[in-house]
Each structure stands twice: as structure tokens, then as C-alpha cells.
Legacy VTK file of the C-alpha trace (Angstrom):
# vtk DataFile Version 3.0
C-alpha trace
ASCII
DATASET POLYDATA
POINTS 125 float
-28.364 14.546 -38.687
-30.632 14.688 -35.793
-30.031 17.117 -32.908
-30.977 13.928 -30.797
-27.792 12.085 -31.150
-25.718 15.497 -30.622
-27.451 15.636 -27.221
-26.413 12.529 -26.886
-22.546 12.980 -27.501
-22.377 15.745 -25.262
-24.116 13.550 -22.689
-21.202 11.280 -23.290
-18.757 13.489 -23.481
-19.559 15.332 -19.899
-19.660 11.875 -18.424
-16.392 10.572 -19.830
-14.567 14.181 -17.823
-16.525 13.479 -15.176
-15.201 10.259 -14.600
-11.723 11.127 -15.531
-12.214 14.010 -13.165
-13.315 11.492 -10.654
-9.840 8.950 -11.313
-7.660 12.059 -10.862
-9.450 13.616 -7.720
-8.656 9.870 -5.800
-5.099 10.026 -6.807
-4.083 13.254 -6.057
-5.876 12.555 -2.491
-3.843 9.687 -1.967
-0.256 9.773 0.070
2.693 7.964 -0.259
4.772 6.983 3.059
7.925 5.832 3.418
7.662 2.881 5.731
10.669 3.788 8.985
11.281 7.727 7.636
14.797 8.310 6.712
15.854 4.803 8.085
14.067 2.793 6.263
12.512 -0.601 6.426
14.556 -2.085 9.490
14.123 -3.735 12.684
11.715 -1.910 15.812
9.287 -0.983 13.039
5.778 -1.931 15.516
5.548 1.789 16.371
5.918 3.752 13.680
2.480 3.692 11.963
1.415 5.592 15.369
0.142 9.311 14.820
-0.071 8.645 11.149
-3.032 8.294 9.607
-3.590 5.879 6.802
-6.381 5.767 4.158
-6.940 3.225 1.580
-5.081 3.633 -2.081
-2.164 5.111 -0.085
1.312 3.894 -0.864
3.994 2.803 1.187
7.584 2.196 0.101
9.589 0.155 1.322
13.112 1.450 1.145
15.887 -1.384 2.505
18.924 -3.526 1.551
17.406 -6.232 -0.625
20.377 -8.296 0.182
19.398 -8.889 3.833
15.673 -8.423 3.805
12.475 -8.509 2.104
8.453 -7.649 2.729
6.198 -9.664 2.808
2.276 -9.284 3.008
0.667 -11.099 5.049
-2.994 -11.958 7.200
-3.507 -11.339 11.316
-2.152 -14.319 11.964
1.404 -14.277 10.023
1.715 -10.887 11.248
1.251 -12.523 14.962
3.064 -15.812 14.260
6.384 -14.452 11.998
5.098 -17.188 9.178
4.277 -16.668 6.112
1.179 -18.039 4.757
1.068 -20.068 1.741
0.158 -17.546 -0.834
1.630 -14.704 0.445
2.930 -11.665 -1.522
6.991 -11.441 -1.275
9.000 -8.435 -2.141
12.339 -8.369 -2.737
13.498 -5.703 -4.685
14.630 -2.762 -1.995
12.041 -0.212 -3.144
8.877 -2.023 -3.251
5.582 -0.015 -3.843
2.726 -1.148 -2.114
-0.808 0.211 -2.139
-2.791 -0.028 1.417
-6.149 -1.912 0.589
-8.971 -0.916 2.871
-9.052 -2.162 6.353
-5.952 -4.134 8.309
-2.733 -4.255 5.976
-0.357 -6.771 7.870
3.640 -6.675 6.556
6.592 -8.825 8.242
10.326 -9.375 7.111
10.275 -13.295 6.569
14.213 -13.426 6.859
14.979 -15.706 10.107
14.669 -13.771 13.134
13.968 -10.388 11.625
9.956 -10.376 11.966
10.842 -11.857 15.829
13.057 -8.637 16.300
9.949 -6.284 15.436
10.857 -5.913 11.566
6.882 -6.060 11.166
3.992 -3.748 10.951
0.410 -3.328 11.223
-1.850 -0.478 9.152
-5.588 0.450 9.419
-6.517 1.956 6.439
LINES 1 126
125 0 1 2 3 4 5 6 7 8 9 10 11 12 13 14 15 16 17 18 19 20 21 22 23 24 25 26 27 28 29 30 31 32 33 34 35 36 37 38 39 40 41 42 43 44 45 46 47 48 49 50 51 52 53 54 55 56 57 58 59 60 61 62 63 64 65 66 67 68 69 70 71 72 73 74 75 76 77 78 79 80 81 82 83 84 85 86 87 88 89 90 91 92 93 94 95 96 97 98 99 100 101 102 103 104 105 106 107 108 109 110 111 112 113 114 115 116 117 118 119 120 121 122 123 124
């Protein structure tokens, strides 16, 4: 055997921790927020991304009664108009997991009224 492809292997090897070093570094950085604190995803939520500060890969968990509302993600404008876009992401489940992609990240309640009464937010990350 040649001392070449040993070189080699350990060349591999370093590379491979390096990486996985790499995949765990950006996860442990990463923060998870629960979207309205202690009450949850509810109505008045405009303000409360304020003073926090956001970065993509972050998480935020949506914590509500999935009998009465739901999360949707949407673009600029359904965040502005209360629609939903064709396309749009829906979650329904109460304690929905979502990861903030880099830049805006727009979210409304799509139930009747709710995204009128401020059950939407807005998040630079």
C-alpha cells in the first residue's frame, strides 16, 4: 500500500469533521422564539418582533389553539392585504415550527378577520 492514498484518507477524513464541525457550529448558533412569549400566537402580534433580533435558520413556534387559528406564510403583499396568495404555506397544527429564511419573513392568521385585527407579523432576518 502506498503512503499516498493514506495521505489521502486523512485528507478526507479532516475534511469530513470539518464539515460536520461546520453543520453543528450553525445550529447551535441558531435561536428558537416563541412567536407572542407566554401568550402565544394571538391577536396585536405587529409589535412584538421589536427589540428582538432575528437571524436566518432561526426558529419560531407558533404556539395557539388550532381550532380557531392557523399561520400562514406569506409575501409583502398578503402580509399588507390579509390574503393569502395562491401557493402559500398553511399551518394548522398549534405548534408549528418554522425556520426564518434570510431576508423579510411575512406570517398572517388567514381565519376571517383575525389578520385585520393585527394577528400578523413581519421578521427581518
Amino acid at each position: 500500500m502506498s503512503q499516498g492514498s493514506g495521505s489521502a484518507s486523512q485528507a478526507k477524513f479532516w475534511v469530513a469533521l470539518l464539515f460536520c464541525f461546520l453543520v453543528f457550529w450553525e445550529n447551535v448558533d441558531a435561536a428558537t422564539y416563541t412567536v407572542g412569549g407566554s401568550n402565544g400566537w394571538t391577536f396585536n402580534m405587529a409589535t412584538w418582533p421589536r427589540g428582538k433580533r432575528f437571524r436566518a435558520g432561526d426558529t419560531l413556534f407558533f404556539k395557539y389553539d388550532a381550532t380557531i387559528h392557523n399561520v400562514v406564510a406569506v409575501n409583502r403583499g398578503g402580509y399588507r392585504s390579509c390574503i393569502t396568495p395562491a401557493g402559500a404555506k398553511v399551518y394548522k397544527s398549534g405548534k408549528d415550527e418554522v425556520k426564518l429564511g434570510k431576508g423579510m419573513n411575512y406570517f398572517i392568521c388567514n381565519i376571517a378577520g383575525h389578520c385585520e385585527s393585527g394577528m400578523k407579523i413581519a421578521i427581518n432576518a
